[in-house]
C-alpha positions in Angstrom: -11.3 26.4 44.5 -9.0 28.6 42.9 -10.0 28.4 39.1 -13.9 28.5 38.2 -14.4 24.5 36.8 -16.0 25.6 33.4 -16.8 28.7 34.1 -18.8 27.3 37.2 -18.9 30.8 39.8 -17.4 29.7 43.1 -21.0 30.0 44.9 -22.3 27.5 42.7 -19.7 25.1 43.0 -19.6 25.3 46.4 -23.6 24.3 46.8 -22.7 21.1 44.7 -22.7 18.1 46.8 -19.6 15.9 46.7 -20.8 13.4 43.7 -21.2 16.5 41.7 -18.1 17.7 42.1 -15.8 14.4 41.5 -18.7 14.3 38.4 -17.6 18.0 37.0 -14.0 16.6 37.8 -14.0 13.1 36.0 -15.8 15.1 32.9 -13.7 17.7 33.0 -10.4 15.0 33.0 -12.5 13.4 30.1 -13.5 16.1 28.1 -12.3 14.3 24.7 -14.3 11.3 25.3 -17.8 13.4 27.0 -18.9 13.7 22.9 -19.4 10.3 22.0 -20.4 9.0 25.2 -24.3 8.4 26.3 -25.4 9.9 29.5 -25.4 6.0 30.3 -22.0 5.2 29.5 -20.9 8.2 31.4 -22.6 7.0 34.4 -21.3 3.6 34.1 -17.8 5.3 33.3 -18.1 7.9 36.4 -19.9 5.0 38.7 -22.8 8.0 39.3 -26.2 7.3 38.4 -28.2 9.0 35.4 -30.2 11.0 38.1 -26.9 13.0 39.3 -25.8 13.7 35.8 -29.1 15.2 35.3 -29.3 17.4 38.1 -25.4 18.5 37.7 -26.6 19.4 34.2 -29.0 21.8 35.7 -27.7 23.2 38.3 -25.0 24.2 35.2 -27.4 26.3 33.7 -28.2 23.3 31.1 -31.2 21.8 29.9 -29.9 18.4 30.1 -27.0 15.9 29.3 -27.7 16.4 25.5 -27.5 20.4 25.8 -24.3 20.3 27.5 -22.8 17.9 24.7 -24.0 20.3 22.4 -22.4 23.5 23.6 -19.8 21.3 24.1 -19.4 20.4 20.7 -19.9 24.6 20.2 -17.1 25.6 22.0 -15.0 23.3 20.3 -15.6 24.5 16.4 -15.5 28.0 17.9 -12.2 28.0 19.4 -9.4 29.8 17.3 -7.3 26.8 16.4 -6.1 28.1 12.9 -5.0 31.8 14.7 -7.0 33.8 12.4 -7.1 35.9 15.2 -3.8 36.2 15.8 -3.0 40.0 13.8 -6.4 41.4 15.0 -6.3 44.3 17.7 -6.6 43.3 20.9 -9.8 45.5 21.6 -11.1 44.0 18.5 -10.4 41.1 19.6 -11.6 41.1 22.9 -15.2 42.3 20.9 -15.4 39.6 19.2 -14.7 37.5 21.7 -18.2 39.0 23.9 -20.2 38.9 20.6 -19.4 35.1 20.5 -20.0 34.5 24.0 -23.4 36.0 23.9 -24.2 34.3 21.0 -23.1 31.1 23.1 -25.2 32.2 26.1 -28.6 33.4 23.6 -28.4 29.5 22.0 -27.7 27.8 25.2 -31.3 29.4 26.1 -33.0 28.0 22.7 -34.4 24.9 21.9 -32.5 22.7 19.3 -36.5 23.2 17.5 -36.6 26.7 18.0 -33.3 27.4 16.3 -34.2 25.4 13.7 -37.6 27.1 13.0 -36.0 30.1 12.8 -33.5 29.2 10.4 -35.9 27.7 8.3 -38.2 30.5 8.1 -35.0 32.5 7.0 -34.0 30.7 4.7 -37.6 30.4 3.0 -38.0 34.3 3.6 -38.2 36.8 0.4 -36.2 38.7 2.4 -34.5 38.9 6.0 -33.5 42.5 7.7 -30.6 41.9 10.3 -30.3 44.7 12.7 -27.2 44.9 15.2 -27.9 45.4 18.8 -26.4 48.8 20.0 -25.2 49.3 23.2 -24.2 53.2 25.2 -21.6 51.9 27.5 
């Protein structure tokens, strides 16, 4: 395997039985259609049961089918399409591009509820103190 299959390291891909790596393949050639479709449908659509799309999703690093649709549905409002950063330095750039990522990665760890928890008790907060993260390298 010569390019990582969503980001998938080469070790892990390689531990995936064959099912789950024509299933990473077949959503992968899909992508478009993976939003709208049930974790049924894909299984009727992939011919692989419910039970391998589950266990794909977590050997991904996912909660589930539904997690996976989500950062799914993430990565597409987040991707430049309009090129507003197009004029930006490239080291800024290439900043922002790490602070999103690790915003990716610290929500793919959350619960749907616990996100929303915490927005809500921003939003009902008097006040609310944001402190960036600062980092010596």
């Amino acid at each position: 395997m010569d390019k990582a299959l969503f980001n998938v390291p080469p070790d892990v891909f390689e531990r995936l039985s064959s099912t789950e790596r024509y299933l990473l393949t077949y959503i992968h050639d899909h992508l478009d259609d993976i939003a709208t479709m049930s974790i049924v449908t894909l299984s009727d659509r992939a011919t692989v049961s419910t039970a391998t799309i589950v266990r794909l999703m977590k050997k991904l690093g996912y909660r589930g089918y539904t997690s996976f649709k989500y950062r799914l549905e993430q990565d597409k409002t987040m991707i430049d399409t309009e090129g507003n950063l197009s004029g930006i330095d490239q080291s800024i750039k290439k900043a922002l591009q790490k602070n999103e990522e690790e915003v990716r990665r610290t929500i793919q760890l959350q619960s749907i509820g616990q996100i929303e928890d915490a927005v809500q008790k921003m939003h009902d907060a008097k006040k609310f103190i944001s402190l960036p993260e600062v980092s010596l390298k």
